[in-house]
C-alpha positions as CSV (number, residue, x, y, z in Angstrom):
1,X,136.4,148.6,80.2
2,X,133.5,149.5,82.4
3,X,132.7,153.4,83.5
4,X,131.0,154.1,87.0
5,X,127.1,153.9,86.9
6,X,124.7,156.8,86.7
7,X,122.6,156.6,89.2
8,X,119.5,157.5,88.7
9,X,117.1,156.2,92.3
10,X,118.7,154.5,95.4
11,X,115.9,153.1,98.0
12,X,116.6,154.3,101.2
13,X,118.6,152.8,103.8
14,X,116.1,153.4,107.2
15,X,112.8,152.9,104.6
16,X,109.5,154.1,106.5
17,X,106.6,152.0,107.4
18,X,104.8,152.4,103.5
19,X,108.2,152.2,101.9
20,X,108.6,148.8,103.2
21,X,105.6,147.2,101.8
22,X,106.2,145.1,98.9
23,X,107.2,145.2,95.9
24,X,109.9,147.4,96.9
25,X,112.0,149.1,93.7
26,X,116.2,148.9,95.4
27,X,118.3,150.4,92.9
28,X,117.8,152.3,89.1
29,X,121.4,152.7,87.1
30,X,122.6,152.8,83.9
31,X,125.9,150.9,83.5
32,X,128.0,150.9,80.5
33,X,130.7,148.2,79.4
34,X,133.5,149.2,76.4
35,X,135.4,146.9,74.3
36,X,135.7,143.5,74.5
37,X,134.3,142.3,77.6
38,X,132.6,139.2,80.4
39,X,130.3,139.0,82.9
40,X,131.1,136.4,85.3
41,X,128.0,134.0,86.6
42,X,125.7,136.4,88.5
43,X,123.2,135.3,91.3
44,X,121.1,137.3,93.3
45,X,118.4,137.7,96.0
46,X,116.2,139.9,94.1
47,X,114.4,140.9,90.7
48,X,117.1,142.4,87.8
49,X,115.7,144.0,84.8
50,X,117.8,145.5,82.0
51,X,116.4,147.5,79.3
52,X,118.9,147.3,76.9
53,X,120.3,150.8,75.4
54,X,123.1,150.5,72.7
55,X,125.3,147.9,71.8
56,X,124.6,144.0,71.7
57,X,125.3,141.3,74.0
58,X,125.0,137.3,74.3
59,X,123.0,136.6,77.9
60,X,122.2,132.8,79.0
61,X,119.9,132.7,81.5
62,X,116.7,130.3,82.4
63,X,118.6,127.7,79.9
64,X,118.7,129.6,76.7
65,X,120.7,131.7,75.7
66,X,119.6,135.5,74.3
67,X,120.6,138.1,72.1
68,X,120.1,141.6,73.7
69,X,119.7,144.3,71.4
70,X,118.7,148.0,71.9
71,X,115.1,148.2,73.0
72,X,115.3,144.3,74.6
73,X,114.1,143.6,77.9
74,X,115.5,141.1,80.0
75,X,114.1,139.8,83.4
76,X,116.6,137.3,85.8
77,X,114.5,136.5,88.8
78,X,115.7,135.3,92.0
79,X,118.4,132.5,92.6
80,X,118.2,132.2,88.9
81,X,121.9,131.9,87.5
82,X,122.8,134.5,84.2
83,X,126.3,135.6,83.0
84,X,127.0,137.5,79.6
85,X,129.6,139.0,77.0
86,X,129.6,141.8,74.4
87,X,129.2,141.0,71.1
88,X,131.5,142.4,68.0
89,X,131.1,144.9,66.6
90,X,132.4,145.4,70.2
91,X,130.7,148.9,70.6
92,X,129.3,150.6,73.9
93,X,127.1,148.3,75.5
94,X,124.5,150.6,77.8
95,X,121.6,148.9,79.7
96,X,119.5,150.3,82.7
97,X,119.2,148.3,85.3
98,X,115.9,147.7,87.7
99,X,116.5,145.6,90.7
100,X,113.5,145.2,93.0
101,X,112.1,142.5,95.6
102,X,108.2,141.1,95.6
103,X,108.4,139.7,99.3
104,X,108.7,136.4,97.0
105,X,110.9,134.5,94.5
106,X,108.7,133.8,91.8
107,X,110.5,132.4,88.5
108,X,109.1,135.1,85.4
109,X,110.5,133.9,81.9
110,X,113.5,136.0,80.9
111,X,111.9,136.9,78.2
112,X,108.5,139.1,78.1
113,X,105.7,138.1,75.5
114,X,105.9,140.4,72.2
115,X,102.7,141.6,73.0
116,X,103.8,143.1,76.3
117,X,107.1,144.5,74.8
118,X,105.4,148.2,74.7
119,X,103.8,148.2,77.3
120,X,106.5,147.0,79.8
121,X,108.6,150.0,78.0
122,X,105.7,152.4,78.9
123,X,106.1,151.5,82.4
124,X,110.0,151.4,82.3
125,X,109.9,154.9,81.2
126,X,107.1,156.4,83.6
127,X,109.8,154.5,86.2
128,X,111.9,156.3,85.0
129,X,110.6,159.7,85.5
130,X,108.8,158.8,88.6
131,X,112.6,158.0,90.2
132,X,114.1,161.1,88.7
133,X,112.1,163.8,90.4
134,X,113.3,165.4,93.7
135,X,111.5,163.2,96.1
136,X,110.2,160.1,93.8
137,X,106.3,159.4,94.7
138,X,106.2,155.7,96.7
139,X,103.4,154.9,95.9
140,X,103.4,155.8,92.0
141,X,107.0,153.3,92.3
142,X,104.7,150.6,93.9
143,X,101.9,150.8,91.4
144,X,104.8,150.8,88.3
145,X,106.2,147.7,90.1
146,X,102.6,145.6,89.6
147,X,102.1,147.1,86.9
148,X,105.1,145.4,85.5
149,X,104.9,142.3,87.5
150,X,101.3,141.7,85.5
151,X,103.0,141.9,82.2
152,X,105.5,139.4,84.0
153,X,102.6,136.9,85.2
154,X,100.7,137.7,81.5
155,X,104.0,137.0,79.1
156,X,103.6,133.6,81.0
157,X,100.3,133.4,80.4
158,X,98.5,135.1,77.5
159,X,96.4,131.8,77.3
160,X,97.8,129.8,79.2
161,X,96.3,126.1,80.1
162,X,96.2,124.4,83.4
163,X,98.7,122.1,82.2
164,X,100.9,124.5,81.4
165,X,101.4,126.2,84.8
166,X,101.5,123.0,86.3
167,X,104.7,122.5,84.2
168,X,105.5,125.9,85.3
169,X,105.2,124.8,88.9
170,X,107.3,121.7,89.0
171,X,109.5,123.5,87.6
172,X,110.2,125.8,89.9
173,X,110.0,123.4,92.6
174,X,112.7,121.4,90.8
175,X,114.5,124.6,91.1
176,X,114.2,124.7,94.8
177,X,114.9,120.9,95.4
178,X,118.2,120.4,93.2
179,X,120.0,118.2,96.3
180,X,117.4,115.6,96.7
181,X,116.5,113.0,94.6
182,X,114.6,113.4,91.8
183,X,110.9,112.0,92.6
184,X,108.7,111.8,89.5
185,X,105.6,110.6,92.0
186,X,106.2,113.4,94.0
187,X,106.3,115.9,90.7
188,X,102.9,114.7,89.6
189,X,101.0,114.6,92.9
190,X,101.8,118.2,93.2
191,X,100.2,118.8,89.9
192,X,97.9,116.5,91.1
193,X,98.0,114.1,87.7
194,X,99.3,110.6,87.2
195,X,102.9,110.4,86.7
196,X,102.8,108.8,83.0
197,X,100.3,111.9,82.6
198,X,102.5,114.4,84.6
199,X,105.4,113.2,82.1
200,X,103.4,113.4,79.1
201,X,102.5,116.7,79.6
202,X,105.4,117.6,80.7
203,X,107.1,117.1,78.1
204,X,104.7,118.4,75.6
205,X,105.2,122.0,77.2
206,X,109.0,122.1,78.2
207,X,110.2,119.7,75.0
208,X,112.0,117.4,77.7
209,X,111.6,114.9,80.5
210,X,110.6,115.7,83.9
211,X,114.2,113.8,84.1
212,X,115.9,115.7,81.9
213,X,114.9,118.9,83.1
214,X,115.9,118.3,86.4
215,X,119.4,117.3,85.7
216,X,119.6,120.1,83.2
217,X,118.8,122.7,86.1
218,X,121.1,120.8,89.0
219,X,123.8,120.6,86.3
220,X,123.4,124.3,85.4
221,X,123.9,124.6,89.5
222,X,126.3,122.7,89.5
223,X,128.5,124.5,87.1
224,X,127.8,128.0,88.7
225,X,128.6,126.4,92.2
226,X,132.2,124.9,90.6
227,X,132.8,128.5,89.3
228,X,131.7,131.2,92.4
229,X,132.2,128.4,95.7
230,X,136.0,128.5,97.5
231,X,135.4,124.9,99.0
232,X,136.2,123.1,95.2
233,X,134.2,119.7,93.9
234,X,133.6,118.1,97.3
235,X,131.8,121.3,98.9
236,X,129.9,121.3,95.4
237,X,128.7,117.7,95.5
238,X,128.0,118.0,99.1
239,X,125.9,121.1,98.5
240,X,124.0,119.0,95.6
241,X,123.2,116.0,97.8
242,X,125.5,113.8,96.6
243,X,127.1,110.3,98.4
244,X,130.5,111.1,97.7
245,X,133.0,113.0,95.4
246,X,133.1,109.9,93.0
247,X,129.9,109.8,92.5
248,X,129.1,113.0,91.3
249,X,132.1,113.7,88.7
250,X,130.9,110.1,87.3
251,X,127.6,111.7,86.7
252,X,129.0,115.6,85.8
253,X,131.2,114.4,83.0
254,X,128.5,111.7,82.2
255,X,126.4,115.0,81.4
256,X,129.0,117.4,80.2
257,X,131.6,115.5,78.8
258,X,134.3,116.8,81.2
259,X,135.1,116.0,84.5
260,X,134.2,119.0,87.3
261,X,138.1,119.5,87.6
262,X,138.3,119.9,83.6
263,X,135.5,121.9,83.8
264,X,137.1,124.0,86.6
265,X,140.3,124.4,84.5
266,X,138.8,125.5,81.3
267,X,136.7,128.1,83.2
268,X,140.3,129.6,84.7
269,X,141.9,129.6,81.9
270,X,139.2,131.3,80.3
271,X,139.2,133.9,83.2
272,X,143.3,134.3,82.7
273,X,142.7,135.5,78.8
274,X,143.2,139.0,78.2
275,X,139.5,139.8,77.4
276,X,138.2,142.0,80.2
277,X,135.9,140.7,83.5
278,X,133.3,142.6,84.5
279,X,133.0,143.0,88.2
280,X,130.0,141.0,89.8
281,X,127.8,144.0,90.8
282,X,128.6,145.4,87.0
283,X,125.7,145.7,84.6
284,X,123.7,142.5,85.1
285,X,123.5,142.6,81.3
């Protein structure tokens, strides 16, 4: 089961002038899940942090999948799909959770650098007590807020090489262009290299194809589209860019092994086990 968050900072409704400014912190809570229990595919419009308290979970988000422990921090940026369970033994699972907006949508790995692990909890904590006193100091918030968002932009970057931001960069504007057709040329003049280059380097940095990548990111989208849209497969292949119905089950199951309406069945019968659901604006793991 899950017990009511504790609040801890809600930004106000009729913000001021200053207060509107970006980044803008929304929302600080603690949220704890007991026993056995799922989070459903989450997807959002903003930033979600969770510094990880007690307990253990398994979150997959940005393609991997994680192991959140006590002291882990977890960053799900924008539009980027994440779900998550508890882990046995099966004990309290408590995470604080930071939701904020950078007037942008930015992918940030979900995962900060080792380096920055302290000092992102520095500035999680001085959040922290920022928030808690009786009228929380704006401007301290904003300052926290880029102050994390540089250990963000540094955990991809310690020493970082051109090439790998411009791997960085197609991929998050493969991210953005999941219903058209894939266009390596397109890819690489962005990064401004060749394509065989583009795909060499590519490669080298994300251990994949430019291909590959994209599919893997539309089929992810796919998948959360089959499991949180009302409209069923054909709305689904519509939204993805697809000819026709036919055509993209032929190339789901080609890449998952199960048709979209197998894949659809085994996610409600999942749901319909007695292992308890955690509601959609639950702890964001």
């Amino acid at each position: 089961m899950e017990s009511g968050p504790r609040s801890y900072y809600l930004a106000p409704a009729r913000p001021g002038p200053f207060a509107r400014l970006q980044p803008r912190l929304l929302s600080v809570a603690e949220y704890t899940s007991r026993g056995r229990w799922i989070m459903p595919p989450q997807i959002q419009d903003f930033y979600t942090l969770s510094f990880v308290q007690a307990g253990a979970s398994s979150v997959t988000a940005g393609g991997a999948t994680h192991r959140a422990s006590p002291g882990e921090i977890l960053l799900y940026s924008p539009k980027q799909p994440y779900r998550a369970k508890g882990l046995p033994p099966f004990a309290d699972y408590r995470t604080i959770i930071f939701r904020f907006t950078t007037g942008d949508r930015t992918p940030y790995p979900v995962r900060f650098h080792a380096a920055a692990l302290a000092p992102v909890r520095r500035v999680l904590t001085l959040l922290l007590e920022t928030v808690a006193r009786p009228k929380g100091d704006e401007r301290a918030i904003k300052g926290l807020l880029l102050d994390l968002l540089a250990l963000a932009v540094e955990t991809w970057t310690p020493t970082e090489s051109r090439d790998a931001l411009r791997c960085r960069e197609a991929s998050a504007l493969m991210a953005r262009r999941l219903s058209a057709p894939f266009a390596l040329s397109e890819y690489a003049r962005i990064a401004e290299l060749s394509p065989s280059r583009f795909a060499h380097v590519f490669r080298a940095h994300a251990g994949e194809s430019p291909r590959e990548h994209f599919m893997g990111l539309k089929c992810r989208e796919a998948k959360r589209l089959l499991a949180e849209t009302e409209g069923g497969v054909t709305s689904v292949a519509d939204a993805l860019g697809f000819s026709s119905i036919h055509h993209f089950s032929r190339w789901f199951t080609a890449l998952e092994g199960r048709s979209p309406t197998a894949f659809l069945k085994r996610l409600r019968a999942d749901l319909s086990r007695g292992e308890r659901i955690v509601r959609t604006d639950g702890p964001g793991a």
